[in-house]
C-alpha positions in Angstrom: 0.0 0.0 0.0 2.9 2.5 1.0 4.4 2.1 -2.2 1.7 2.2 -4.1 0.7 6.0 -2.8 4.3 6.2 -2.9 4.3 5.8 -6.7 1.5 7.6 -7.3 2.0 10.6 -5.3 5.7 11.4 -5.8 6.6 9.8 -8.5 3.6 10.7 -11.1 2.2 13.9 -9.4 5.6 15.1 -8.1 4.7 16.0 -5.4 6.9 16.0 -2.1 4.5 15.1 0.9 0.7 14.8 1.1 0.5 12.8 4.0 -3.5 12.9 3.9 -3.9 12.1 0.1 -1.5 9.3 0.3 -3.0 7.6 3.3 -6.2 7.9 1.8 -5.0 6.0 -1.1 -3.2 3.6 0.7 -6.6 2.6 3.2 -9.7 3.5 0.3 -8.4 3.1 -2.8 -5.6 0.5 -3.1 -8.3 -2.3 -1.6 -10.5 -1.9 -4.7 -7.9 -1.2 -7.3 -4.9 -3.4 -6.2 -5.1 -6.2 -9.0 -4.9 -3.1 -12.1 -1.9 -3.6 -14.1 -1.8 0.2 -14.9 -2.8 3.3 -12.7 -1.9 6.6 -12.6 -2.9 10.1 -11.2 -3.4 13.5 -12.2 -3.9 16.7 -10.3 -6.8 18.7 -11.6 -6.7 21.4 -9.2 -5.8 21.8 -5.4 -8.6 19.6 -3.9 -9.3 17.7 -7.1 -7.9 14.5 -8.9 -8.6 12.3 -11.6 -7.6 8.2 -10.8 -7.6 6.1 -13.2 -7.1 2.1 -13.7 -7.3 -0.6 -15.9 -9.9 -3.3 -14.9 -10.4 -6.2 -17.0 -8.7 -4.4 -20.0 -11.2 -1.2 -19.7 -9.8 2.0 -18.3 -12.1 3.4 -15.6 -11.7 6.5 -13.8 -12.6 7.9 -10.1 -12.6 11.8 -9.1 -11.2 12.4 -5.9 -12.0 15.4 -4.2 -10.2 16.6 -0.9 -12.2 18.6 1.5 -12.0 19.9 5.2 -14.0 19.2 7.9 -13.3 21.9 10.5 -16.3 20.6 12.8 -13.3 17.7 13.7 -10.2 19.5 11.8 -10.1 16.9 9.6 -8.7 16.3 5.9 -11.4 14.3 4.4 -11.6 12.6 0.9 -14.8 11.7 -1.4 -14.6 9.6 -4.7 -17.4 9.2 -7.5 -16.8 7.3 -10.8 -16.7 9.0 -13.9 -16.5 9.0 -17.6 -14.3 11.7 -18.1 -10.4 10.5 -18.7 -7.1 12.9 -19.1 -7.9 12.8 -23.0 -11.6 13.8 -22.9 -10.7 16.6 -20.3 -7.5 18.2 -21.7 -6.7 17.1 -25.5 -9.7 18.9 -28.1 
């Protein structure tokens, strides 16, 4: 699990530490995605990403949004499938 958000966070995104978005990966996502044989991560904005993962040789996606919680001052993740890829979003 470690190095799976490992991979994902640092390696694809670049991005030094975030300590809440890699746990949540790590507990929530890696359980449900764990047998892909590709996966990869892009940073749509601040609090927004686009997962996606190759299940049964079909490329599915999940939105992750990051939100706070400041009733407990809490980091707080929500995913939703969706249709929309890197190509659909970006390349016209």
């Amino acid at each position: 699990e470690e190095s799976f958000s490992s991979a994902l966070v640092e390696d694809i995104m670049g991005e030094n530490e975030d300590v809440d978005l890699q746990y949540y990966l790590e507990e929530q996502i890696y359980p449900l995605i764990s047998k892909s044989d590709k996966v990869t991560i892009d940073r749509i904005s601040s609090s927004l990403y686009l997962l996606s993962y190759n299940e049964n040789g079909a490329m599915k996606n999940f939105l992750l949004q990051k939100f706070y919680n400041p009733v407990k001052d809490e980091i707080v993740f929500e995913k939703s499938e969706t249709q929309i890829n890197t190509l659909k979003q970006f390349v016209k």
